[in-house]
N, CA, C and O atoms as a Tripos MOL2 file, in Angstrom:
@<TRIPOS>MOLECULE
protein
  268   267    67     0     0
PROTEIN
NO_CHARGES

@<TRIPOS>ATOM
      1 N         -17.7850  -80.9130  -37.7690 N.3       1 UNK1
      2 CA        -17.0440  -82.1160  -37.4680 C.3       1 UNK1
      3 C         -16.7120  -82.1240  -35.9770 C.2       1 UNK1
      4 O         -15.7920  -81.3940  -35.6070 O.2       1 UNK1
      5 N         -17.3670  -82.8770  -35.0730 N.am      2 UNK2
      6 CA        -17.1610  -82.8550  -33.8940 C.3       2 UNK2
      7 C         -15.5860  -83.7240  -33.6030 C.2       2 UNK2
      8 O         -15.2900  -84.7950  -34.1330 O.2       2 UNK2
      9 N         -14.6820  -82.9150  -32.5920 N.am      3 UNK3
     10 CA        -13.6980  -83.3410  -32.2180 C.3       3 UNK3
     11 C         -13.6790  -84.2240  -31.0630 C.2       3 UNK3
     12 O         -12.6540  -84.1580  -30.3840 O.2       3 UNK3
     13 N         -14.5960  -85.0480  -30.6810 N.am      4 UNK4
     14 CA        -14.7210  -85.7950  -29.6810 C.3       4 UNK4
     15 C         -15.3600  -87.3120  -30.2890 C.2       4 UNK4
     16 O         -16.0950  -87.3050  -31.2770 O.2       4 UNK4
     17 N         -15.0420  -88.4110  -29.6810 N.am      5 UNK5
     18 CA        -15.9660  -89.4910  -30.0920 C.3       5 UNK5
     19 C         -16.2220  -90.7570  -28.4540 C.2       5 UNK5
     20 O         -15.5150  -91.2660  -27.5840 O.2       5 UNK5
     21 N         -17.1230  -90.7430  -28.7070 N.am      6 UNK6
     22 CA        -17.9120  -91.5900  -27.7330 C.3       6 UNK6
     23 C         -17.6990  -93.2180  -27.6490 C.2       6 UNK6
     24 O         -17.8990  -93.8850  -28.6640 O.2       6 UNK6
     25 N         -17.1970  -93.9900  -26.1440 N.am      7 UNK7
     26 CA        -16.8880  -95.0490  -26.4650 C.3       7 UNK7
     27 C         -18.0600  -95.8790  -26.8240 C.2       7 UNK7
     28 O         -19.1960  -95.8090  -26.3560 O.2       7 UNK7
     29 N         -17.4930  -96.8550  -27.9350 N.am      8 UNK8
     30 CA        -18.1910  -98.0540  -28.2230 C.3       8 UNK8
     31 C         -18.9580  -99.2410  -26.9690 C.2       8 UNK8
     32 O         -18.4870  -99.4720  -25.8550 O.2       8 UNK8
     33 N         -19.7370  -99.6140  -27.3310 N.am      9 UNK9
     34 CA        -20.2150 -100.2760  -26.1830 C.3       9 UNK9
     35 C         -19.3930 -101.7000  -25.8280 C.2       9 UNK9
     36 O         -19.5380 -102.4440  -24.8590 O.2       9 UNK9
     37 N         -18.6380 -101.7840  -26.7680 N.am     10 UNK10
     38 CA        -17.2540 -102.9780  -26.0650 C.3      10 UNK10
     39 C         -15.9230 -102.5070  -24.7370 C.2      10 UNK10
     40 O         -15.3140 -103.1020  -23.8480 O.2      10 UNK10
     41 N         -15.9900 -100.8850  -25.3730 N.am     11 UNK11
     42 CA        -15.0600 -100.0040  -24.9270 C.3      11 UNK11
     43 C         -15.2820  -99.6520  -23.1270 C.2      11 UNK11
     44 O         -14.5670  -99.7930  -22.1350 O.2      11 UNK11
     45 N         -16.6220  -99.1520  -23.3760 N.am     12 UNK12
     46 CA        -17.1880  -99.1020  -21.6880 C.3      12 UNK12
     47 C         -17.7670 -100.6160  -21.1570 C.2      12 UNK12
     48 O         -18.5150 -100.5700  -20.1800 O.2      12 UNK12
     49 N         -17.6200 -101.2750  -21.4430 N.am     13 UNK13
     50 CA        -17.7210 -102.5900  -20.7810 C.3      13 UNK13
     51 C         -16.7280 -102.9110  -19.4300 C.2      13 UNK13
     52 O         -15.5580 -102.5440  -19.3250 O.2      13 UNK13
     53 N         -17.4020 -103.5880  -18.5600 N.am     14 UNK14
     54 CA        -16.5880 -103.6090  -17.2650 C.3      14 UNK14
     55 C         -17.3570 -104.7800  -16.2250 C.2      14 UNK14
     56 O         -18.5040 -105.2210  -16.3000 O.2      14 UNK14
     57 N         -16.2790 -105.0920  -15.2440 N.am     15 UNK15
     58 CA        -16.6210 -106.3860  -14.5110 C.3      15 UNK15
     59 C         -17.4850 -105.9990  -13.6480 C.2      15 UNK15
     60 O         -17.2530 -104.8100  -13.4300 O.2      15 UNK15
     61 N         -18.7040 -106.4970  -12.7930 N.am     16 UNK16
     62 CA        -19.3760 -106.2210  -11.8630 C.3      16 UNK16
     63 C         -19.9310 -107.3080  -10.9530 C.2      16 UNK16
     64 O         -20.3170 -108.3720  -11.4360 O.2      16 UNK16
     65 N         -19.9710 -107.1120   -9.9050 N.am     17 UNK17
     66 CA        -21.0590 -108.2160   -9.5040 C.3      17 UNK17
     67 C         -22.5830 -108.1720   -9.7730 C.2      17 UNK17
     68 O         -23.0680 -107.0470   -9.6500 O.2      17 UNK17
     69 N         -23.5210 -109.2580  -10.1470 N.am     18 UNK18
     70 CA        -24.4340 -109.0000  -10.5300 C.3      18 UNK18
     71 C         -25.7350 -108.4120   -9.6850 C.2      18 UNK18
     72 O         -26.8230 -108.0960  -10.1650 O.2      18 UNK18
     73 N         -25.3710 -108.3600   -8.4480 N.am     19 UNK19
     74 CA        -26.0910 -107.5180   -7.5900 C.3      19 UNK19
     75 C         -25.5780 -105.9230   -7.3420 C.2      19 UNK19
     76 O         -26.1350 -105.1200   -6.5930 O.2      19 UNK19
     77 N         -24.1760 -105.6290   -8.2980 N.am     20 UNK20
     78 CA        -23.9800 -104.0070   -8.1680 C.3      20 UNK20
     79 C         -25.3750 -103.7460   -9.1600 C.2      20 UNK20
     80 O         -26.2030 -104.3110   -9.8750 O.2      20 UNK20
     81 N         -24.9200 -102.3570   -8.5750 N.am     21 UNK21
     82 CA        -25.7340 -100.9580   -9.4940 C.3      21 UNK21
     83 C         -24.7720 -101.1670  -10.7360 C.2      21 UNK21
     84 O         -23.6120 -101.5690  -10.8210 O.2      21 UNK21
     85 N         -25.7970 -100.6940  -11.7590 N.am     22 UNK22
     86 CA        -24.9250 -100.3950  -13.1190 C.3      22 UNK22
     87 C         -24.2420  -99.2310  -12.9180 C.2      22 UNK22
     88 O         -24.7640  -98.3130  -12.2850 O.2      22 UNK22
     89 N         -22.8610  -99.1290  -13.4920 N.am     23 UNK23
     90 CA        -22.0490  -97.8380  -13.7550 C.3      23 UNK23
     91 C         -22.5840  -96.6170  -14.2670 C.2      23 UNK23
     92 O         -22.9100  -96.5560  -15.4530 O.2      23 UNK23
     93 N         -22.7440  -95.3720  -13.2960 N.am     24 UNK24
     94 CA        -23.0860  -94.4090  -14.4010 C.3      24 UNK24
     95 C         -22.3950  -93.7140  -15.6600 C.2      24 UNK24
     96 O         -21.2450  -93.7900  -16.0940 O.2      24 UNK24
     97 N         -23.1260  -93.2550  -15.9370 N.am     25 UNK25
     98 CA        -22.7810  -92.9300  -17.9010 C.3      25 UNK25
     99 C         -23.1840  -91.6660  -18.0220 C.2      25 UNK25
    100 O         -24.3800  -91.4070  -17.8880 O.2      25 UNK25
    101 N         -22.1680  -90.5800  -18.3200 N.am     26 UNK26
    102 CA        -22.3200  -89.7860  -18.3370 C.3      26 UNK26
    103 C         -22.4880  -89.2160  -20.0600 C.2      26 UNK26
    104 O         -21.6960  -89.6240  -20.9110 O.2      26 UNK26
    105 N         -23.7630  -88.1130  -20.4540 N.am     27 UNK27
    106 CA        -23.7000  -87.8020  -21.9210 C.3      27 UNK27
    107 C         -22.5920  -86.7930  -22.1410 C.2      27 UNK27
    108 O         -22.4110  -85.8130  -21.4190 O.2      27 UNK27
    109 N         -21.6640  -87.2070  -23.4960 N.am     28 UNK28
    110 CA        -20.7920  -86.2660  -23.9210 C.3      28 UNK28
    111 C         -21.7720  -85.2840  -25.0050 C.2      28 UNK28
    112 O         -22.5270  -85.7870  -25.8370 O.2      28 UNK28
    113 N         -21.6300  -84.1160  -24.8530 N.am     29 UNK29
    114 CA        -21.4920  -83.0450  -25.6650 C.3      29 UNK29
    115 C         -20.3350  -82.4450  -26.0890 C.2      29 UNK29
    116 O         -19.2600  -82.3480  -25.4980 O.2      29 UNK29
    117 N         -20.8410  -81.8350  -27.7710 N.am     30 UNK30
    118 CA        -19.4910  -81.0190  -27.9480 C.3      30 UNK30
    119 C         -19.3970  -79.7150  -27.1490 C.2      30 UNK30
    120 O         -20.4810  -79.2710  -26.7720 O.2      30 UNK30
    121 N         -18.3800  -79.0710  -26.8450 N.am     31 UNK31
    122 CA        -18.5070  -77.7290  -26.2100 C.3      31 UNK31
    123 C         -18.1680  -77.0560  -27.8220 C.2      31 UNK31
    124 O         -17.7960  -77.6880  -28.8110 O.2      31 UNK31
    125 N         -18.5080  -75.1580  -27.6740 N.am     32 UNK32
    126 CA        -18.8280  -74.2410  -28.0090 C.3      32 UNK32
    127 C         -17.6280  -74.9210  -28.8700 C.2      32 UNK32
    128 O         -16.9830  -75.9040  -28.5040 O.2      32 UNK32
    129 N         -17.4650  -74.2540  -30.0060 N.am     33 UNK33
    130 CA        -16.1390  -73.6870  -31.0080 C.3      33 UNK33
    131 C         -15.2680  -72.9670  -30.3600 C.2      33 UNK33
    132 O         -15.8340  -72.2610  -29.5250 O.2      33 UNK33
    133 N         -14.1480  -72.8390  -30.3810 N.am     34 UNK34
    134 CA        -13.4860  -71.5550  -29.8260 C.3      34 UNK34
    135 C         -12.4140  -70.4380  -30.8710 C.2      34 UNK34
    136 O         -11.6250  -70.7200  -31.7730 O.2      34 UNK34
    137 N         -12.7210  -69.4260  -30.4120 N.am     35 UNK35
    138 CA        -11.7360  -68.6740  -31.7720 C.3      35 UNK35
    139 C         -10.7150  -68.1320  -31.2710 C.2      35 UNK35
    140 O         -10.8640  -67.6300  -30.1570 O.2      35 UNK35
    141 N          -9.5530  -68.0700  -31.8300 N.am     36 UNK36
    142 CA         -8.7310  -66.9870  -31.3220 C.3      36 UNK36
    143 C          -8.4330  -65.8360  -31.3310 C.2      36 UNK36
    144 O          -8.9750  -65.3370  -32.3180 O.2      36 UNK36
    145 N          -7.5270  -64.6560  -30.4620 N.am     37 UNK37
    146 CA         -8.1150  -63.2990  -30.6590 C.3      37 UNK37
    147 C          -6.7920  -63.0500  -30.6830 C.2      37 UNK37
    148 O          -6.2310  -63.7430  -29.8340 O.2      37 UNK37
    149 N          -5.8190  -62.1500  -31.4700 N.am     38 UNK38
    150 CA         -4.6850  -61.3730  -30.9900 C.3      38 UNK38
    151 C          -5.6430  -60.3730  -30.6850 C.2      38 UNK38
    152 O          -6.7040  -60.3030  -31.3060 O.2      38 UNK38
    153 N          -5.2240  -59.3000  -29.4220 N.am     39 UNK39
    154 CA         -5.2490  -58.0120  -28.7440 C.3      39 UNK39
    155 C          -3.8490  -57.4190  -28.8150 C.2      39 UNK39
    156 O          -2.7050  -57.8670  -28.8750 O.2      39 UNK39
    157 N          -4.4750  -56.1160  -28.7790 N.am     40 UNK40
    158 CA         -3.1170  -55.2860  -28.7410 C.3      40 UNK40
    159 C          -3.5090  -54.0170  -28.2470 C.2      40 UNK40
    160 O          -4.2330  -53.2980  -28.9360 O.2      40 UNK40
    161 N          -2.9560  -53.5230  -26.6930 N.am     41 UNK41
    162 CA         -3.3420  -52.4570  -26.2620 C.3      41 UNK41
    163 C          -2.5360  -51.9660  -25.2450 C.2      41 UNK41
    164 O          -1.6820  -52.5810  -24.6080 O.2      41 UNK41
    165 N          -3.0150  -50.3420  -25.1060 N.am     42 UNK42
    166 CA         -1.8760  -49.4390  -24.1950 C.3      42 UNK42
    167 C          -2.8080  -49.1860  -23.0200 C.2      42 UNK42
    168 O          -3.7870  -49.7200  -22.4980 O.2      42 UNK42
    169 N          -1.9480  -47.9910  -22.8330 N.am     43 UNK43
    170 CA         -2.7980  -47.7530  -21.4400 C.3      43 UNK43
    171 C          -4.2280  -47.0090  -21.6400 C.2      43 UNK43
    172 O          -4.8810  -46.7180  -20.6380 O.2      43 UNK43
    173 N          -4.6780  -46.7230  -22.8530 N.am     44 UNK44
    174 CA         -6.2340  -46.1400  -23.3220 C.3      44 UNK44
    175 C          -6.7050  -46.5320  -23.1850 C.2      44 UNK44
    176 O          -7.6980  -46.0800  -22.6160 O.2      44 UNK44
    177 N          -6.5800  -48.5320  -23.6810 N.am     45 UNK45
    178 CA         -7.4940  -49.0790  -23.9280 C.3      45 UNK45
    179 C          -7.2120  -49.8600  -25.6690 C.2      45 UNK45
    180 O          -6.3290  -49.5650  -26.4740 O.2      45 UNK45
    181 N          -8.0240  -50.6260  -25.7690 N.am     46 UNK46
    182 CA         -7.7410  -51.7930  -27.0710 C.3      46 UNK46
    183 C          -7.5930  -50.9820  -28.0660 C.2      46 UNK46
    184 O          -8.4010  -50.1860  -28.5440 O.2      46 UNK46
    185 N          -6.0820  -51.3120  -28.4790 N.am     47 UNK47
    186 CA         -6.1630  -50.1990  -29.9730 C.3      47 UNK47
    187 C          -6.5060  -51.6490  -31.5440 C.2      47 UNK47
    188 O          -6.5670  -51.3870  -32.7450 O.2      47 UNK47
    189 N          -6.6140  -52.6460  -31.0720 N.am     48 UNK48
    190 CA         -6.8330  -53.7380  -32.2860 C.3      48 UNK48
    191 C          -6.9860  -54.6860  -31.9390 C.2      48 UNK48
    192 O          -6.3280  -55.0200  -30.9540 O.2      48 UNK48
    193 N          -7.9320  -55.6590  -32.5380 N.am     49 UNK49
    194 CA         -8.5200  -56.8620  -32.2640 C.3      49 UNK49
    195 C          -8.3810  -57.6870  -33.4780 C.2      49 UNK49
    196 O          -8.6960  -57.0780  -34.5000 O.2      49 UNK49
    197 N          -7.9600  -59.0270  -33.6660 N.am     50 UNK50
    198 CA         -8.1560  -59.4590  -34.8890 C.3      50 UNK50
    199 C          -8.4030  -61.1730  -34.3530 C.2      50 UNK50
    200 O          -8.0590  -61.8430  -33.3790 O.2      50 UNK50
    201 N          -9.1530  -61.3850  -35.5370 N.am     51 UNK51
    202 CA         -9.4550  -63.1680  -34.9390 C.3      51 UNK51
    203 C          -8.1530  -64.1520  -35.9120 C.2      51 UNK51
    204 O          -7.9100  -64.1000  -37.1180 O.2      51 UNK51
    205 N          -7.8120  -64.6030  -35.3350 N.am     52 UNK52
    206 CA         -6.7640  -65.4840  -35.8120 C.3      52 UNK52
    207 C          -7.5580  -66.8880  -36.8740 C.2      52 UNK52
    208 O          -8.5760  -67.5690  -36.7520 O.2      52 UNK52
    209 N          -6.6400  -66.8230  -37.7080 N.am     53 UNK53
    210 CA         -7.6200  -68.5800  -38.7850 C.3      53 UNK53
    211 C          -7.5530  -69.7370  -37.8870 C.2      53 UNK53
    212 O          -6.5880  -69.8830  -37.1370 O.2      53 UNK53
    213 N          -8.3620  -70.4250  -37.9170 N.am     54 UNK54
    214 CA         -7.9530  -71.7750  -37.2910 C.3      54 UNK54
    215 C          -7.0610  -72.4760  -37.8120 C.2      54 UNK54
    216 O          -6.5890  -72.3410  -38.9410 O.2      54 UNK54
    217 N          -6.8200  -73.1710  -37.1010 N.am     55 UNK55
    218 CA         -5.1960  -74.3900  -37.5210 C.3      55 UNK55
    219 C          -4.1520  -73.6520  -37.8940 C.2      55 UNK55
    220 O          -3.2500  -74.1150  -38.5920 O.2      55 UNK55
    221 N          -4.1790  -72.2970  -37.4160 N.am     56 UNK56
    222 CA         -2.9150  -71.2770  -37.5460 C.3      56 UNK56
    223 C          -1.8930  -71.4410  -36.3540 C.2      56 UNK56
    224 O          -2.4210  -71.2370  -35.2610 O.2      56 UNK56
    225 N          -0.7360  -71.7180  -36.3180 N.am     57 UNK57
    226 CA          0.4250  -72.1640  -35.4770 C.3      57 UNK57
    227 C           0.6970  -70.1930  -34.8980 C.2      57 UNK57
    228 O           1.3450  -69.5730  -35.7420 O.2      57 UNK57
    229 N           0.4990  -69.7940  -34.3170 N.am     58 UNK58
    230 CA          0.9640  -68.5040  -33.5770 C.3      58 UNK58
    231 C           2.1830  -68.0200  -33.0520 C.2      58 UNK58
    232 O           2.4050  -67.8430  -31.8540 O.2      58 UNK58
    233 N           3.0350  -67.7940  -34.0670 N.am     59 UNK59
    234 CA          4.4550  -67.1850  -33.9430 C.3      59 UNK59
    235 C           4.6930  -65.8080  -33.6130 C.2      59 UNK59
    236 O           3.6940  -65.3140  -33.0900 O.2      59 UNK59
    237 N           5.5640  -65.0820  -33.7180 N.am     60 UNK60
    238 CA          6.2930  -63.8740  -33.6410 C.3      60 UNK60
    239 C           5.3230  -63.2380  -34.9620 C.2      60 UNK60
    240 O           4.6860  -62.1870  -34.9020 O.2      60 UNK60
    241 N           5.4130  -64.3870  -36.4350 N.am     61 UNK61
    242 CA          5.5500  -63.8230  -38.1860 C.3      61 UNK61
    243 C           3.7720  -63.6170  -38.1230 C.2      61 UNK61
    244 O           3.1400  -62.8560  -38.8560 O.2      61 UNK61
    245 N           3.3310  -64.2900  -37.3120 N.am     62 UNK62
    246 CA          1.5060  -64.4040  -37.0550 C.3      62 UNK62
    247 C           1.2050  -62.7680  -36.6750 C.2      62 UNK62
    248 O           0.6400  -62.0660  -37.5140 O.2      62 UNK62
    249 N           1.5490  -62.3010  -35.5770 N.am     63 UNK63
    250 CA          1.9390  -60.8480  -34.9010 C.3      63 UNK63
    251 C           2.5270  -60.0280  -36.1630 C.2      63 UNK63
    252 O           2.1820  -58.8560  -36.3140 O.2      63 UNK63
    253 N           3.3490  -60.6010  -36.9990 N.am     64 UNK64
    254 CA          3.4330  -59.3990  -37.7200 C.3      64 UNK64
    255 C           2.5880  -59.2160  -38.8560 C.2      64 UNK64
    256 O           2.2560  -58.1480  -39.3710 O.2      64 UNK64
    257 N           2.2710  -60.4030  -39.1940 N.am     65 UNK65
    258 CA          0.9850  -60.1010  -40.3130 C.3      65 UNK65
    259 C          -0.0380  -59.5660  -40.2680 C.2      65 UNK65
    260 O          -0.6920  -59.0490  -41.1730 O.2      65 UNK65
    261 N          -0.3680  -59.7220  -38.4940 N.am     66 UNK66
    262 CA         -1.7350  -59.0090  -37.8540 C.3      66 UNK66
    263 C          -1.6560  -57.5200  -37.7190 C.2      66 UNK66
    264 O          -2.6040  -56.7470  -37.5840 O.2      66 UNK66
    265 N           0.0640  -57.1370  -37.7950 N.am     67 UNK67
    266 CA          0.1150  -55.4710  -37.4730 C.3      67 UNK67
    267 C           0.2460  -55.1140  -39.0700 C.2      67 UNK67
    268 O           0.3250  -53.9420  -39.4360 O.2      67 UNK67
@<TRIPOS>BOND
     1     1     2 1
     2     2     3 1
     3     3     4 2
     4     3     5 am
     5     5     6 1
     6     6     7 1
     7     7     8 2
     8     7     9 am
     9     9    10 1
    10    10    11 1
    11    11    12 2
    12    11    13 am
    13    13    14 1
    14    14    15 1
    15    15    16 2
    16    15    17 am
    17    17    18 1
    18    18    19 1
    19    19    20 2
    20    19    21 am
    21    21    22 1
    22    22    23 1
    23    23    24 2
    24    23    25 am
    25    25    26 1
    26    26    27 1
    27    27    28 2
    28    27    29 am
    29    29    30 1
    30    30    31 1
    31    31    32 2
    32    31    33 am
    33    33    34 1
    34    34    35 1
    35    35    36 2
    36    35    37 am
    37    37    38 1
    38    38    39 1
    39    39    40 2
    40    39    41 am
    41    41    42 1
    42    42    43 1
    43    43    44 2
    44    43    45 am
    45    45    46 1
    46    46    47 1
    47    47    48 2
    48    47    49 am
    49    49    50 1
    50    50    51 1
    51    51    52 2
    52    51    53 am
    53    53    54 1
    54    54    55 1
    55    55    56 2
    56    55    57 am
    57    57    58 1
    58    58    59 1
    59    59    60 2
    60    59    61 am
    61    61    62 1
    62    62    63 1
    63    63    64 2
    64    63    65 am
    65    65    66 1
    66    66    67 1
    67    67    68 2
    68    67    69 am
    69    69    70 1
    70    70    71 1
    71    71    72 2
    72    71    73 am
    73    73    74 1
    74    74    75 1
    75    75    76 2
    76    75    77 am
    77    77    78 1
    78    78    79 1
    79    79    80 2
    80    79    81 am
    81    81    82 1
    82    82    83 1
    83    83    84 2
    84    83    85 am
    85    85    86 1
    86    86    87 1
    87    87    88 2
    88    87    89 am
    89    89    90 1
    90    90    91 1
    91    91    92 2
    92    91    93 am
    93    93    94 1
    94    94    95 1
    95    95    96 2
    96    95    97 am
    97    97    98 1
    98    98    99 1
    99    99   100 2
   100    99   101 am
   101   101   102 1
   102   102   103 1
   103   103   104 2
   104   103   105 am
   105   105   106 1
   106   106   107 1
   107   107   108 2
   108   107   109 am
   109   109   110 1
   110   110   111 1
   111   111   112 2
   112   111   113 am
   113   113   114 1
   114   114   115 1
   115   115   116 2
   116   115   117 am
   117   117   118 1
   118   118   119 1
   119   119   120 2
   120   119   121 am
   121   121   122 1
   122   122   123 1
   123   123   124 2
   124   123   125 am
   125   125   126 1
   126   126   127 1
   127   127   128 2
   128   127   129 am
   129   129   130 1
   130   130   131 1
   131   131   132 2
   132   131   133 am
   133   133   134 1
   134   134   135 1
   135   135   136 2
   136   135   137 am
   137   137   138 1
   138   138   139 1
   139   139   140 2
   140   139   141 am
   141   141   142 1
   142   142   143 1
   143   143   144 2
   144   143   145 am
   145   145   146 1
   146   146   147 1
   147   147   148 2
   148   147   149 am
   149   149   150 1
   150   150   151 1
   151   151   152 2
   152   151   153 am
   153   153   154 1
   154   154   155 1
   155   155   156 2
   156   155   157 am
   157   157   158 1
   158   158   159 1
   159   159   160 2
   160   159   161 am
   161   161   162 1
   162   162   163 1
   163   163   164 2
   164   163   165 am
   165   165   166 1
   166   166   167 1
   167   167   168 2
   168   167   169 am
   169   169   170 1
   170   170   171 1
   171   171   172 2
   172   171   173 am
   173   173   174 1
   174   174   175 1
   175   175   176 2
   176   175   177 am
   177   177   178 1
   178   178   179 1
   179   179   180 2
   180   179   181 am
   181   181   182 1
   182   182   183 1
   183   183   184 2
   184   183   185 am
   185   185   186 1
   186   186   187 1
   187   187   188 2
   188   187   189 am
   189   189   190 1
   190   190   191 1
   191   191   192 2
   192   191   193 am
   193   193   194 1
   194   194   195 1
   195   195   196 2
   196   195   197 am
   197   197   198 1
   198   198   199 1
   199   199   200 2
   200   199   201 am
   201   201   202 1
   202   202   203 1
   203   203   204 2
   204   203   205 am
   205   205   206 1
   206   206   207 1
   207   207   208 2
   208   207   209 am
   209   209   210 1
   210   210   211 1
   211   211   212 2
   212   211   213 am
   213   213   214 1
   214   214   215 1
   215   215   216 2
   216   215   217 am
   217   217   218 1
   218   218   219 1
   219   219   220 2
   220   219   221 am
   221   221   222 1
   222   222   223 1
   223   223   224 2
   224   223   225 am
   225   225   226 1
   226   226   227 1
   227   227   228 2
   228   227   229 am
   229   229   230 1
   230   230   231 1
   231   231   232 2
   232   231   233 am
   233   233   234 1
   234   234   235 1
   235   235   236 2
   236   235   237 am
   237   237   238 1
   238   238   239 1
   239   239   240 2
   240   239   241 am
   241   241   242 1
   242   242   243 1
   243   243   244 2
   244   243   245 am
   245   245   246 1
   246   246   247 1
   247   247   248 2
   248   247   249 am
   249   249   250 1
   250   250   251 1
   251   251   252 2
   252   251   253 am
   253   253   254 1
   254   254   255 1
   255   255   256 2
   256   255   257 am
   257   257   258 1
   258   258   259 1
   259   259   260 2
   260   259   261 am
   261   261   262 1
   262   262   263 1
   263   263   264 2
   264   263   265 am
   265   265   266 1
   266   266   267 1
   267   267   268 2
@<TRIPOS>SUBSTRUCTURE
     1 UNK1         2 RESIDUE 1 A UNK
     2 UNK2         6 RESIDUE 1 A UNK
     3 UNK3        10 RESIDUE 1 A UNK
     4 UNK4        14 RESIDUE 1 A UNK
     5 UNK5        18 RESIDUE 1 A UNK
     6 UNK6        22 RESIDUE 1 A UNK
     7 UNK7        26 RESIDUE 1 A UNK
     8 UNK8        30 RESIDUE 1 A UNK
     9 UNK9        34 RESIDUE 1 A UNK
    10 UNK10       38 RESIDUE 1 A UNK
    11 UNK11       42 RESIDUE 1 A UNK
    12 UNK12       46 RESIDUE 1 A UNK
    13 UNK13       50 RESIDUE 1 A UNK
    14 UNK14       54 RESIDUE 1 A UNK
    15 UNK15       58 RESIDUE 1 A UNK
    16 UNK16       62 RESIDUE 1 A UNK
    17 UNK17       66 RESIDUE 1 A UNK
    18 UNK18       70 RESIDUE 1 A UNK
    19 UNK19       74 RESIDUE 1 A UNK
    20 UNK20       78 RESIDUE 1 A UNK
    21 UNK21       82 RESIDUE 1 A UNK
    22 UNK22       86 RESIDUE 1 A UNK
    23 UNK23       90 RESIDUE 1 A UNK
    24 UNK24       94 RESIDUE 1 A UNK
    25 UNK25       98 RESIDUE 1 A UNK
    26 UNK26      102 RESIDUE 1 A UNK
    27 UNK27      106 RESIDUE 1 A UNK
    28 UNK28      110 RESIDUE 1 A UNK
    29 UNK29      114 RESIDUE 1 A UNK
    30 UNK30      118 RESIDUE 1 A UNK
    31 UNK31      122 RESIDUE 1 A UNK
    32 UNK32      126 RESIDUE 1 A UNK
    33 UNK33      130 RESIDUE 1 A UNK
    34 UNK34      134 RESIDUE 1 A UNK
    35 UNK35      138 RESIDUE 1 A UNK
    36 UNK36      142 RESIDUE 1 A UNK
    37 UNK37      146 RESIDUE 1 A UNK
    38 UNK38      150 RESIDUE 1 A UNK
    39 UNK39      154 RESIDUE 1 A UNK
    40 UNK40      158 RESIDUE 1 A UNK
    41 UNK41      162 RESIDUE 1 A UNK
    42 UNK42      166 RESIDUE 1 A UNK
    43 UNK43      170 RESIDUE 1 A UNK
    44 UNK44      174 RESIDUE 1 A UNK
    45 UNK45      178 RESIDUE 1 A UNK
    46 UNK46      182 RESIDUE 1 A UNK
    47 UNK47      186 RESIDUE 1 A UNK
    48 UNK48      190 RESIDUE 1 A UNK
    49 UNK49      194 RESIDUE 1 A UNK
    50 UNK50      198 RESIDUE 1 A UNK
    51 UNK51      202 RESIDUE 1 A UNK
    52 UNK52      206 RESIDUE 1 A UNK
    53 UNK53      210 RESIDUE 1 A UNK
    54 UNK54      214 RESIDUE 1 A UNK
    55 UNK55      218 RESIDUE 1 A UNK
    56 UNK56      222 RESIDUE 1 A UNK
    57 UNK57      226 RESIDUE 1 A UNK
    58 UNK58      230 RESIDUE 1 A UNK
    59 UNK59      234 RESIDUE 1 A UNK
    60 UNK60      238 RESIDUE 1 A UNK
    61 UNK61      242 RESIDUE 1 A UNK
    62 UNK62      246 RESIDUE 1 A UNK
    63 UNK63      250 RESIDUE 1 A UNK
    64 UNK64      254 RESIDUE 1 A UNK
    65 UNK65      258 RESIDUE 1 A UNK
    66 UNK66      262 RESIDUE 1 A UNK
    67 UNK67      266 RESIDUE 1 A UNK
């Protein structure tokens, strides 16, 4: 389900004189997915990695479920 939507061609409509150049138009793409990561580390180096759920709100109670 892409989170972006592209204007309608009523939407990008616009005044010009008829001797301008047409407006350029740039293509939308979706970008990558993105995930989230709690980390947790000392001075060694990463002692835990965990990917967080999406549409998860990230509290203090998020951190403790992850430890």
């Amino acid at each position: 389900m892409p989170m972006f939507t592209s204007e309608t061609k009523r939407q990008s409509a616009q005044w010009k004189y008829t001797d301008s150049p047409p407006p350029k138009k740039f293509q939308i793409t979706a970008s990558a997915e993105k995930i989230m990561v709690a980390m947790f580390w000392d001075s060694e180096g990463v002692i835990l990695t965990r990917c967080i759920p999406k549409s998860t709100t990230v509290t203090g109670e998020t951190y403790e479920d992850v430890l």
